[in-house]
C-alpha positions, 0 to 999 in steps of 0.5 A, spaced: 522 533 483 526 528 488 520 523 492 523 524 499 517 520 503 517 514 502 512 509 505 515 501 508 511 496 510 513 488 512 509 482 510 509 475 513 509 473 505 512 478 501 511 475 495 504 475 496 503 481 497 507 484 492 503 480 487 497 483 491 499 489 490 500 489 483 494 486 481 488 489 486 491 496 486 496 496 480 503 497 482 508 495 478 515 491 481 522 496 479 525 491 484 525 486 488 531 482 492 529 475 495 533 471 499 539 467 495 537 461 499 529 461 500 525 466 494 521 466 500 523 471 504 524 478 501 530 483 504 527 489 499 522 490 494 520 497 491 514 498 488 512 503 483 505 506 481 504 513 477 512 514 479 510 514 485 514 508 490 513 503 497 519 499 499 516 493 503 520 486 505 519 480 509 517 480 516 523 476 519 525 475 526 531 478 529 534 484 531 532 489 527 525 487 528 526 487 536 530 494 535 524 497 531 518 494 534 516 491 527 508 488 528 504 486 521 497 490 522 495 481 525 500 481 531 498 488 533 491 487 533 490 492 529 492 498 523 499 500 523 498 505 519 494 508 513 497 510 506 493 515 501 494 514 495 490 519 488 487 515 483 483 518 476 478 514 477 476 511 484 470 508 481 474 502 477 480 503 482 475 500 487 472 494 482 480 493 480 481 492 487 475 488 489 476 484 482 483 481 486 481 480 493 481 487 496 476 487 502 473 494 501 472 497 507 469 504 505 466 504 498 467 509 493 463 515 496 463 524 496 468 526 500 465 529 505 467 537 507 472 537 501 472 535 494 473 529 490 471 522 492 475 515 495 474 509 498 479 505 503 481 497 502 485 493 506 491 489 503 492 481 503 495 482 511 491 487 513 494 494 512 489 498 510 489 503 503 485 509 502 484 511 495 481 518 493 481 523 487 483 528 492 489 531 490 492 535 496 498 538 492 493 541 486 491 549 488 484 548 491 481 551 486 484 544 481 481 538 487 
């Protein structure tokens, strides 16, 4: 199967976020492109976890940026969007992410009014991960 969706997020230290990313939630590095001149700006960075991928990269200023309206979740003033992600075990995710700086926003709990069970966190500059059991690609008798 082809992923055709696939989440981007623009951080003001990429670099730190990816090395965030991978050590609090667990995500791996499939590829990264810094600038030649300044390791510190990130044009392209793909992140993998359980086969599944975000691209992030650095939010520079420029005409891309004024195009699209790109705003970290501080220049907003608030969630630019939320990711979900299924994990196996919510629980040891959760003390992973914590374990590494997350900031637990909701702790691990039973959905309620679904199956399964999850816990949200937000990320070195403010997006906000929702991690859960629920697997809304399972038949419903499997979630």
């Amino acid at each position: 199967m082809r992923h055709a969706i696939i989440p981007g997020f623009r951080y003001e230290d990429a670099p730190a976020a990816i090395l965030f990313l991978c050590d609090a939630f667990g995500f791996l590095p499939h590829a990264i492109y810094p600038d030649e001149e300044d390791q510190q700006i990130i044009h392209h960075a793909q992140l993998l976890l359980d086969g599944n991928m975000i691209m992030l990269g650095s939010a520079m200023p420029g005409e891309a940026r004024e195009r699209y309206g790109w705003r970290t979740p501080e220049e907003a003033g608030g969630v630019t969007n939320s990711i979900y992600v299924v994990v196996e075990d919510v629980d040891a995710h959760c003390e992973r992410a914590r374990a590494n700086g997350a900031r637990i926003i909701d702790e691990p709990h039973d959905n309620d009014g679904y199956p399964g069970r999850g816990y949200a966190a937000y990320d070195s500059e403010g997006h906000v991960w929702s991690f859960g059991s629920y697997d809304p690609f399972a038949a419903p008798e499997d979630a």
